[in-house]
VOSE-719223 format. One record per atom (N, C-alpha, C): residue in one letter; x, y, z. Coordinates in steps of 0.001 Angstrom, whole numbers, plus 500000, padded with zeros to 6 digits. Layout:
residues N
AXYZ
...
This chain:
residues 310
X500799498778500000
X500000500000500000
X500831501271500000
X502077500946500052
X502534502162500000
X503097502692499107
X503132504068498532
X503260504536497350
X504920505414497313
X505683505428496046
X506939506064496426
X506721507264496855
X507429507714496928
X507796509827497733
X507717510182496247
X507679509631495300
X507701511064493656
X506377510659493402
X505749509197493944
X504683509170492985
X503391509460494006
X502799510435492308
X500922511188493091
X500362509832494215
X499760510375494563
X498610509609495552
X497469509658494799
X497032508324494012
X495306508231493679
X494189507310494832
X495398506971495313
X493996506091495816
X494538505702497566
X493763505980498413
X494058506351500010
X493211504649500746
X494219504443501403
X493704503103502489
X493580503962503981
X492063503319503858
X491945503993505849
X491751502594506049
X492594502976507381
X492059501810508507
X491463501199508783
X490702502017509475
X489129501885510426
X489938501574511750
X489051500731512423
X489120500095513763
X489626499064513520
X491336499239514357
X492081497848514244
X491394497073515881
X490677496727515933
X490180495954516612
X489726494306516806
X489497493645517734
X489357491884517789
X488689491955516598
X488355490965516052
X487015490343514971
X485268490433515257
X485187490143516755
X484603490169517553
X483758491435518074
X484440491979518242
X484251493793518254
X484145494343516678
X484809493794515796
X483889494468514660
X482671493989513912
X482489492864514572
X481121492454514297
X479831492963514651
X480626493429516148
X479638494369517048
X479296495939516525
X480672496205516292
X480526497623516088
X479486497479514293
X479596496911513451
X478993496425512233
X477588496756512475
X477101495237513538
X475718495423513181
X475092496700514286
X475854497665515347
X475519498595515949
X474834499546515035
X476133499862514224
X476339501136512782
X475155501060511842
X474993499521511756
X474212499646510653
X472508499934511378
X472313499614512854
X471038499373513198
X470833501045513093
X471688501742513605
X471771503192514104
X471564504047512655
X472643503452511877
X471987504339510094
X470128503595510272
X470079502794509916
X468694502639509674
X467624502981510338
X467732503003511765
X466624504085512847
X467113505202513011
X468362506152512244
X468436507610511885
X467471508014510633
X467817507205509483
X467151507503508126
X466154507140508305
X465239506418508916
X463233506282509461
X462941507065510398
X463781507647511394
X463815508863512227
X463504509854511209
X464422510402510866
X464481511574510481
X463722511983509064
X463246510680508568
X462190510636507215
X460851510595508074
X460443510298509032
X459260510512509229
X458724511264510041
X460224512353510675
X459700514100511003
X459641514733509876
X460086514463508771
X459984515115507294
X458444514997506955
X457791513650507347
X456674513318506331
X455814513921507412
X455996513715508966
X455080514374509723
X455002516235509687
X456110516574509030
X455837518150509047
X455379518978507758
X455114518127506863
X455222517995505361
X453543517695505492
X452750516574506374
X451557516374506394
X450707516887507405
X451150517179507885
X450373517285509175
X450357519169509708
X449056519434509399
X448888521072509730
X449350521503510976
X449306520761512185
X449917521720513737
X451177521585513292
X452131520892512248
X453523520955512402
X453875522048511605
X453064523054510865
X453214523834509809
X453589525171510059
X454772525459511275
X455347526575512016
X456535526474511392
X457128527695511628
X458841528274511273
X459521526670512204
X459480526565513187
X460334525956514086
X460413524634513434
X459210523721512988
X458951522880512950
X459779522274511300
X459406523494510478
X460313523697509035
X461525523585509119
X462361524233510054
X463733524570510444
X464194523022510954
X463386522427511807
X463892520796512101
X463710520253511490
X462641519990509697
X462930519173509056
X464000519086508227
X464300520460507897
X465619520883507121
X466541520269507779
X467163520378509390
X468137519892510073
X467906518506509674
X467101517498509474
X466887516184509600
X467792515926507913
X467181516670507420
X468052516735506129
X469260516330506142
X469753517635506683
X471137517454507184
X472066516218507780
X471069516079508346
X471762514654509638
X472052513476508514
X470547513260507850
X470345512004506891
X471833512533505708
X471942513579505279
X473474513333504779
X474069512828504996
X474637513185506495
X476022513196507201
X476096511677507770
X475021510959508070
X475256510055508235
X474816508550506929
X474712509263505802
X474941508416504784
X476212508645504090
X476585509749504269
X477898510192503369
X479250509232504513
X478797509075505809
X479886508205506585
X479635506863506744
X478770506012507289
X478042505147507642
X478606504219506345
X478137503543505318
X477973503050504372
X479632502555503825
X480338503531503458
X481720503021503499
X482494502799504824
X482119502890505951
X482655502729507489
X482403501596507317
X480858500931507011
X480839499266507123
X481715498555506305
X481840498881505410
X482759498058504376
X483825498007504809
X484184499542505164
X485832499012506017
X485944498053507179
X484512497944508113
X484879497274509421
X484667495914508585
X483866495435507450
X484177494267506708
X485208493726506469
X485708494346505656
X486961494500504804
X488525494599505726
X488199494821507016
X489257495072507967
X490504496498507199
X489406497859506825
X490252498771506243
X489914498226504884
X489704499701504309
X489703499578502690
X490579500342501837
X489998500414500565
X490938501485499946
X489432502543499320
X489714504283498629
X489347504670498465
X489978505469497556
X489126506439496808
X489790506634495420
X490313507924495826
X491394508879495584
X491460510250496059
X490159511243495485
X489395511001494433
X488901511892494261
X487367511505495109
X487353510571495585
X486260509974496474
X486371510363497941
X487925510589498172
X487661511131499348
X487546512486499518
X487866513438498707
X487619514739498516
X486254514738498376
X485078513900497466
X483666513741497421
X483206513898499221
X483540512668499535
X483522512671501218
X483223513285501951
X484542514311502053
X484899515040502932
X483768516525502712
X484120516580501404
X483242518027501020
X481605517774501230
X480981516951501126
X479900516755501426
X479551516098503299
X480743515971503732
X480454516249505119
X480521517215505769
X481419517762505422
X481855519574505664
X480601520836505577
X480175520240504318
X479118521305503802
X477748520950504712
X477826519873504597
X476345519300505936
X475810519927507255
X477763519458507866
X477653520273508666
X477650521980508964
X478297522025508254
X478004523909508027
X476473524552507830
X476332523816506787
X474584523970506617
X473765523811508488
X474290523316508718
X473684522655510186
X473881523921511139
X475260523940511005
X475866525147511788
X474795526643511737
X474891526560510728
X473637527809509962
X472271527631510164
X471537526654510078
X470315526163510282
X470135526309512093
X471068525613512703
X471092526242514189
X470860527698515004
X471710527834514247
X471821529754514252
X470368530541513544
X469738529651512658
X468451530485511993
X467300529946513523
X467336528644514133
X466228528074514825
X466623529026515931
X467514529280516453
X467727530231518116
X467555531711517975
X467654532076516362
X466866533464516067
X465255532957515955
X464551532481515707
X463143532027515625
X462931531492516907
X463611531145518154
X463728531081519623
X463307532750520348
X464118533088519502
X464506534391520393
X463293535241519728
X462782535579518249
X461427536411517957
X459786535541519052
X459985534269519091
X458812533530519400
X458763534150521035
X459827534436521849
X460002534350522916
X459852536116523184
X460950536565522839
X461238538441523052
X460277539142521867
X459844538657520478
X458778539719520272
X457593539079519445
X456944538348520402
X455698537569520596
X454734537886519514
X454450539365519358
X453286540217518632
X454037540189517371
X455050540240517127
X455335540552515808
X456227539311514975
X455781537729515895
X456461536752515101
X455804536211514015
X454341536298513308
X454179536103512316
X454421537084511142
X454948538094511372
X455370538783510494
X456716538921510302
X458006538664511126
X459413538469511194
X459433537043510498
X458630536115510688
X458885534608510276
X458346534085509346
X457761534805509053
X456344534294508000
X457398532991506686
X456518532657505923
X457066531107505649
X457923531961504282
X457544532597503775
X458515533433502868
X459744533499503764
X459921534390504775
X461405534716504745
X461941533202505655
X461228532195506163
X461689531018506791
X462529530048505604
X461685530462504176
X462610529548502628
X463876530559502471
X463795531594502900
X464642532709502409
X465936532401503179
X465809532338504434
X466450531865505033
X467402530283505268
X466410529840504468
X467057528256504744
X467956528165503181
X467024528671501821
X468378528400500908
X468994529537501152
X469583530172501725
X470936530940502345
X471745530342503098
X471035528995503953
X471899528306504923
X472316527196503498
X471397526336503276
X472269525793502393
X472943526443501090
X472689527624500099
X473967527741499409
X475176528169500088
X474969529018500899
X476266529549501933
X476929528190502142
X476394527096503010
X477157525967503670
X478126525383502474
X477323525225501252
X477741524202500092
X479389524858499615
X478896526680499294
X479265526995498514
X481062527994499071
X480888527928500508
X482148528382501389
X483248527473501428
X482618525820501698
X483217524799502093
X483901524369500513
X483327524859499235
X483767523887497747
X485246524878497957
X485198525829498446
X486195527131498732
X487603526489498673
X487385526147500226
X488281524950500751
X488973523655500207
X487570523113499757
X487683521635498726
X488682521668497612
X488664522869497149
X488946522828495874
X490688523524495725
X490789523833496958
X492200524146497168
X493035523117497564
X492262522003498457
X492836520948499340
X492799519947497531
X492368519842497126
X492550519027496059
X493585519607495092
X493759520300495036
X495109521155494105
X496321520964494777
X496466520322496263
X497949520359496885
X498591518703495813
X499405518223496067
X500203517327495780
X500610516699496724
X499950515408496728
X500324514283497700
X501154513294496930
X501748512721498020
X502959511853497737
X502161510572498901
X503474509310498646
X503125508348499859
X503814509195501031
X503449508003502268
X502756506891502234
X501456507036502150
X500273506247501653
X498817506606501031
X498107505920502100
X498393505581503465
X497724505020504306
X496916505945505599
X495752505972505919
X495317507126507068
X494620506133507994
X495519506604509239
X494812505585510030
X493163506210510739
X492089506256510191
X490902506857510088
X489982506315509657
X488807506780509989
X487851506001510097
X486825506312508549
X487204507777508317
X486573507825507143
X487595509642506613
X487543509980505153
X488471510968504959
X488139512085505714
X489357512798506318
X488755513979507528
X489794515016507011
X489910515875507220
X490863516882506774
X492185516705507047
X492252516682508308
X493615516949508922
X494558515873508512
X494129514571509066
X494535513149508076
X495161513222506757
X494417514351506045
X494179513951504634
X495415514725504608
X495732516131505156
X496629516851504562
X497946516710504779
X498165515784506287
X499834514905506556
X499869514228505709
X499520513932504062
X499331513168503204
X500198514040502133
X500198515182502584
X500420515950501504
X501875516692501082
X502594516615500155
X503809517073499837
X504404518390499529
X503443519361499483
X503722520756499252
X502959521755500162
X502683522624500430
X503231523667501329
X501522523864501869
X500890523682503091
X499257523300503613
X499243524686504187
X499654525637503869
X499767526997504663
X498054527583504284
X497907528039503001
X497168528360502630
X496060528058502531
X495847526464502794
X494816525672503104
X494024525986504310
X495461525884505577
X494873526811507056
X494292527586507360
X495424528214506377
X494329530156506487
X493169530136506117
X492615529252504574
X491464529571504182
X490361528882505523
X491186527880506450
X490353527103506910
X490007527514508153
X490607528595508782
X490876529356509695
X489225530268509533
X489798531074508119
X488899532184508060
X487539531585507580
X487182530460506760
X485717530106506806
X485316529502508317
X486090528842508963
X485591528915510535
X485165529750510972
X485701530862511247
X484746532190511653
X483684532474510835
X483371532371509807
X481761532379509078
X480993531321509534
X481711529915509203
X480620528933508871
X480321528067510644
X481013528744511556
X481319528114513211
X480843529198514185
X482050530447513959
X481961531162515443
X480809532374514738
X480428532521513793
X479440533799513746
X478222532849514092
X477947531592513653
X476610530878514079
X476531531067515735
X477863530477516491
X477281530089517750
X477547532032518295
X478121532813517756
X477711534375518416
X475995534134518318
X475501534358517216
X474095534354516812
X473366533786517859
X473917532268518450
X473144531502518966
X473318532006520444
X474556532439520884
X474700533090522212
X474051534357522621
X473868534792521186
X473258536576521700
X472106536256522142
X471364534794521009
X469833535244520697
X469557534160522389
X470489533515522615
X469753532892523858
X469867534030525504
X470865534606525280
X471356535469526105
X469853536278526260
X469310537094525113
X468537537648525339
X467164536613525895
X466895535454525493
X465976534609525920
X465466534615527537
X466699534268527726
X467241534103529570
X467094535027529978
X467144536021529696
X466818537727530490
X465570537691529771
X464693537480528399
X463079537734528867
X462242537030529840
X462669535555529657
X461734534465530676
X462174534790532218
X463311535548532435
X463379536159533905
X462475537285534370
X462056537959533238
X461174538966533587
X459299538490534129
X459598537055533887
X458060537125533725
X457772536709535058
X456994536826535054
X456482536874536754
X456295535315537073
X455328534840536745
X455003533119537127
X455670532579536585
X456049531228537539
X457121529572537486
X456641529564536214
X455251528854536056
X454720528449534958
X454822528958533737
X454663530757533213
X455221531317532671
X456321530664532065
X457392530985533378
X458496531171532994
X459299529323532257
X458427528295533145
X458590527035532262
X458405527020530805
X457333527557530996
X456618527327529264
X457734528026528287
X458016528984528908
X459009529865527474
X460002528779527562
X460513528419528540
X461845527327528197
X461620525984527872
X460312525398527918
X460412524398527409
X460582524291525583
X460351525554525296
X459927525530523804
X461069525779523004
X462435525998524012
X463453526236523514
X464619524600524026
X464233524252525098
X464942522816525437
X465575521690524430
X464783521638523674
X465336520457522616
X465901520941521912
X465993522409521527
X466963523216520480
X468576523311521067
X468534523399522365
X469492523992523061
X469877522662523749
X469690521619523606
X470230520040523668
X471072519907522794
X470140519887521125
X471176519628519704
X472337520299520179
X471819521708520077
X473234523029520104
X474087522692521022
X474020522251521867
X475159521976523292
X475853520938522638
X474878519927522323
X475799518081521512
X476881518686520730
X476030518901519914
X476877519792518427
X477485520315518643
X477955521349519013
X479376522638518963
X480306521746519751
X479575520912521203
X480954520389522038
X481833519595521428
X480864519182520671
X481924517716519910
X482776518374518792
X482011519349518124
X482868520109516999
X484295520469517970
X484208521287519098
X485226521854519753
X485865520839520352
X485410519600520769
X486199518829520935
X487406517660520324
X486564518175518916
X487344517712517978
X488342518384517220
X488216519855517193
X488891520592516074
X489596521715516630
X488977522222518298
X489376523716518780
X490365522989520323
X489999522076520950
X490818521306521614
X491609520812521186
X493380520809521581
X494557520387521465
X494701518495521237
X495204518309520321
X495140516751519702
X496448516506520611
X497009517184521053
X498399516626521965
X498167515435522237
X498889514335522918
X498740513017523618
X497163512822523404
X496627512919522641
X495657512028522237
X495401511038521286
X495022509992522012
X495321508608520451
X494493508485519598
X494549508075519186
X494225508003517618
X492444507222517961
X492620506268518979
X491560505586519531
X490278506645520150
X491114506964520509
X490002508488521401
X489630509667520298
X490151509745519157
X489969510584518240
X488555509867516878
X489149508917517019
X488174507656516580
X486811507871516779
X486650507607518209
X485408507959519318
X484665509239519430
X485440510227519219
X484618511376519062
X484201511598518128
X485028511435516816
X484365511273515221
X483225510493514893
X483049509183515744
X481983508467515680
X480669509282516265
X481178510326517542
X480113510405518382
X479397511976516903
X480674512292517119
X480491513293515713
X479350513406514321
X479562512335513585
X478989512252512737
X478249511314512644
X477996510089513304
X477088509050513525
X476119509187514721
X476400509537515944
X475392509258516701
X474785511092517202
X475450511961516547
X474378513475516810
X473059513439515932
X473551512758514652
X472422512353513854
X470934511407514474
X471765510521514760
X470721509425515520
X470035510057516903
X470549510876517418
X470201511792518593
X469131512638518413
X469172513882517445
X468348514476516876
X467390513893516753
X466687513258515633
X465477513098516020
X464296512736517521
X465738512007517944
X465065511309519364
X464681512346520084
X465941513507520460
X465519514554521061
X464071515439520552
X463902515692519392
X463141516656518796
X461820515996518576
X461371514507518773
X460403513844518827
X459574513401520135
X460608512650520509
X460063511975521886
X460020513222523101
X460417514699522755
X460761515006524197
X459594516065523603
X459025515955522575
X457917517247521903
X456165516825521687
X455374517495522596
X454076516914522396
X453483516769520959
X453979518139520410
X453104518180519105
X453637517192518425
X454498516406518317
X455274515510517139
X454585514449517789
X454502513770519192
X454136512918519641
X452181512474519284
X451326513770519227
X450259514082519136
X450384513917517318
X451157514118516659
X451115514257515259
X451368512536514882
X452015511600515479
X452567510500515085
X451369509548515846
X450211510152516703
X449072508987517296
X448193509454516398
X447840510850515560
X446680510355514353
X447043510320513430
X448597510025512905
X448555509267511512
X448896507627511929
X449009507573512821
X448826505673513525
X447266505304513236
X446334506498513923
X445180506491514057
X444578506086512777
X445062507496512110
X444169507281510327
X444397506095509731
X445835505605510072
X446200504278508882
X445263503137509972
X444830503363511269
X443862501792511729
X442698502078511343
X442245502914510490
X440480502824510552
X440406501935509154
């Protein structure tokens, strides 16, 4: 597998999990149960908000879009992860892992953005009550969402398309679970400076201006529901924000725990683990959170049970 020092890199072997036989049997049929109750998760908050009139709010739009998202991110990883835990490590084509990577990147960014649009639609529903059907109305809620996705797609090809112009040499082996950036670019034979920078400065667009957004608009949240006089009151405004501010906590920690926290003495095993928790199980999370912990979805999923028994 290994390629000389003059010659290009076409085609990249990841790892996966050097683990017993035993354990990848486990981890196998885990992955695969978890893709398949993510993608029926998250397809049937789509079909419940898509059919069903009480789901037909800004908030409710904004989480099917996120479901979107998820169902990417965890088909764009999932699917070749099994083959590798098959296969004990596979090979992959270079221009497949650039496919990969850029369509995980962009997912999540989109996500990043879509977050940041739901905690502004937190913050009008909550701080200016009288005037949220006219700030939200379903016009500027589409307006808003293809802005999150061309922005996400179209920042990240930015990146893509520079990281594919460097020149890699061997060795063509990444010990990884699926193509990730950083991996990809100790791969690489000429000068990753410029790659940084660009990767530096779309972070601050496509990362830290979302979670400002998401800090201002909750900041202000927390100082209206303090003003209000009754417990009860003051429950109700926060319950309606709880499952938003679950995702958002999952999400950014693991991002920061993966990318803004120091990789020093950390193994490769533990880096593994967070990537998994990363892109496989925030997906599978989401819906659970945004379903089971929400009346109206719960109330929406007993009369289309209902309609299909008569």
């Amino acid at each position: 597998m290994l390629e000389n020092n003059l010659t290009a890199v076409i085609e990249i072997f990841l790892l996966g999990y050097q683990v017993s036989q035993e354990l990848k049997i486990f981890l196998f049929c885990l992955l695969l149960v978890i893709y398949l109750v993510t993608i029926c998760g998250n397809l049937l908050i789509i079909t419940l908000v898509s059919s069903s009139k009480n789901l037909h709010t800004p908030m409710y739009f904004f989480i099917s879009q996120l479901s979107i998202t998820d169902m990417l991110v965890i088909t764009d990883i999932v699917p070749n992860m099994l083959h590798i835990l098959l296969n004990n490590g596979a090979t992959i084509t270079f221009v497949g892992c650039i496919t990969q990577l850029y369509f995980l990147d962009a997912s999540e960014t989109v996500e990043c953005f879509l977050l940041a649009v739901m905690s502004y639609d937190r913050y009008v529903a909550i701080c200016k009550p009288l005037h949220y059907n006219v700030i939200m109305k379903s016009g500027h809620c589409v307006i808003l969402t293809i802005i999150s996705w061309v922005f996400g797609f179209s920042i990240v090809l930015i990146d893509m398309i520079t990281t594919a112009k460097l020149n890699y040499c061997g060795p063509n082996i990444i010990d990884h679970i699926f193509c990730d950036l950083v991996p990809l670019l100790e791969l690489a034979c000429s000068d990753t400076y410029i790659v940084h920078m660009e990767l530096n400065l779309l972070s601050i667009t496509s990362v830290f201006i979302p979670i400002t957004i998401i800090v201002v608009s909750y900041t202000c949240i927390v100082l209206a529901i303090l003003r209000i006089s009754s417990s009860t009151g003051r429950q109700k405004a926060f319950s309606t924000c709880s499952s938003h501010l679950t995702v958002v906590s999952i999400f950014f920690w693991t991002i920061f725990s993966i990318y803004v926290v120091p990789t020093k003495g950390r193994s490769s095993t533990i880096s593994k683990i967070l990537l998994l928790l990363y892109t496989v199980f925030i997906p599978f999370i989401n819906p659970i959170v945004y379903s089971l912990r929400n009346k109206d979805f719960i109330k929406a999923i007993q009369k289309a049970c209902y309609k299909n028994s008569i």
